[in-house]
C-alpha positions in Angstrom: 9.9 18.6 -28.2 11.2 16.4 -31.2 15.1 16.6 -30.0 13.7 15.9 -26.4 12.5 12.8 -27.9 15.6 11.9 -29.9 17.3 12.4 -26.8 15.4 9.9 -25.3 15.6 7.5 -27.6 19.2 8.0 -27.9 19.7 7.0 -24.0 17.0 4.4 -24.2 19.4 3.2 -27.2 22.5 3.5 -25.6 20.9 1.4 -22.2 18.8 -1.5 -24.1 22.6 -2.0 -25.8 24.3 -2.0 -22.2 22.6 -5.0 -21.2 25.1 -7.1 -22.2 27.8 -5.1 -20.1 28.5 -6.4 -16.7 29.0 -3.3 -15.3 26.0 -1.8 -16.3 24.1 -0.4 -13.0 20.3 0.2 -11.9 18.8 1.4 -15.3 15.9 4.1 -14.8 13.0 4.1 -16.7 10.4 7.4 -17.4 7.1 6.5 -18.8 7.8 3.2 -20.1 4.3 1.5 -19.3 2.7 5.0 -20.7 4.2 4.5 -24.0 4.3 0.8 -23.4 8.2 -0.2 -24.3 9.0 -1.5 -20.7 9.2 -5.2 -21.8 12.5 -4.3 -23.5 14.3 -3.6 -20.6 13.7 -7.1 -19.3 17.5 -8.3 -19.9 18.3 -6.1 -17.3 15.7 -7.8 -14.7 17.4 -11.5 -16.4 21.0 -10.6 -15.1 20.3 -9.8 -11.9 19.6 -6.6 -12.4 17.7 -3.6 -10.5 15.2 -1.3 -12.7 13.1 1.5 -11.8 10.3 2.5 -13.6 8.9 6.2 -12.3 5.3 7.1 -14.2 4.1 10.7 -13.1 1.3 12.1 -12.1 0.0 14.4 -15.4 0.2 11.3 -17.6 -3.0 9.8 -15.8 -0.9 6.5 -14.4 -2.4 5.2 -11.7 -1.1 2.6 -8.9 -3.1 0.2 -9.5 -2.5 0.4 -12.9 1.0 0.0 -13.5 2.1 -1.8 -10.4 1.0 -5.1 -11.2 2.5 -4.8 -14.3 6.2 -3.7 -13.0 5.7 -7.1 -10.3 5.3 -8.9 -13.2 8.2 -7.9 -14.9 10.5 -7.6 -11.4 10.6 -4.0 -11.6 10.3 -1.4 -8.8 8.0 1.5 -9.7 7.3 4.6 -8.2 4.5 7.8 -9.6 5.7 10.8 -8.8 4.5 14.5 -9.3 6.2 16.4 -12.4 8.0 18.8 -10.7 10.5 15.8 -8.9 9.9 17.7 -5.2 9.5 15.0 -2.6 6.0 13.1 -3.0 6.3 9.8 -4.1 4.1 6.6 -4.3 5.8 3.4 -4.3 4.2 -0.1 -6.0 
């Protein structure tokens, strides 16, 4: 679990650091208003910029929860199930 999460952090690393890279695309986000670090991929959202945010099911987000929150920060979000089949909720 502890390289899963260096992994993570890695990528998270290597996309906060592409924001000044014009070619940078959509950037994804997993759990971000869980662990409460979406607010640092606001430079994204400031150069025009689509992000993503998915929040799943087992970590107890809820809708009405994080949606607001991703509006206020011009994201989309999504909460999906873990095992990625189809379902999806959109904000």
């Amino acid at each position: 679990m502890r390289k899963l999460r260096l992994l993570f952090l890695a990528s998270l690393a290597v996309l906060i650091s592409s924001c000044a890279n014009a070619s940078a695309s959509t950037p994804a986000m997993w759990h971000c208003f869980d662990e409460g670090w979406c607010s640092r991929m606001s430079p994204f959202v400031d150069q025009g910029k689509a992000v993503l945010a998915a929040e799943y099911t087992d970590t107890g987000a809820r809708l009405a929860t994080f949606c607001p929150k991703a509006r206020n920060l011009g994201f989309d979000a999504i909460l999906k199930k873990r095992n990625l089949g189809a379902w999806r909720r959109s904000c």
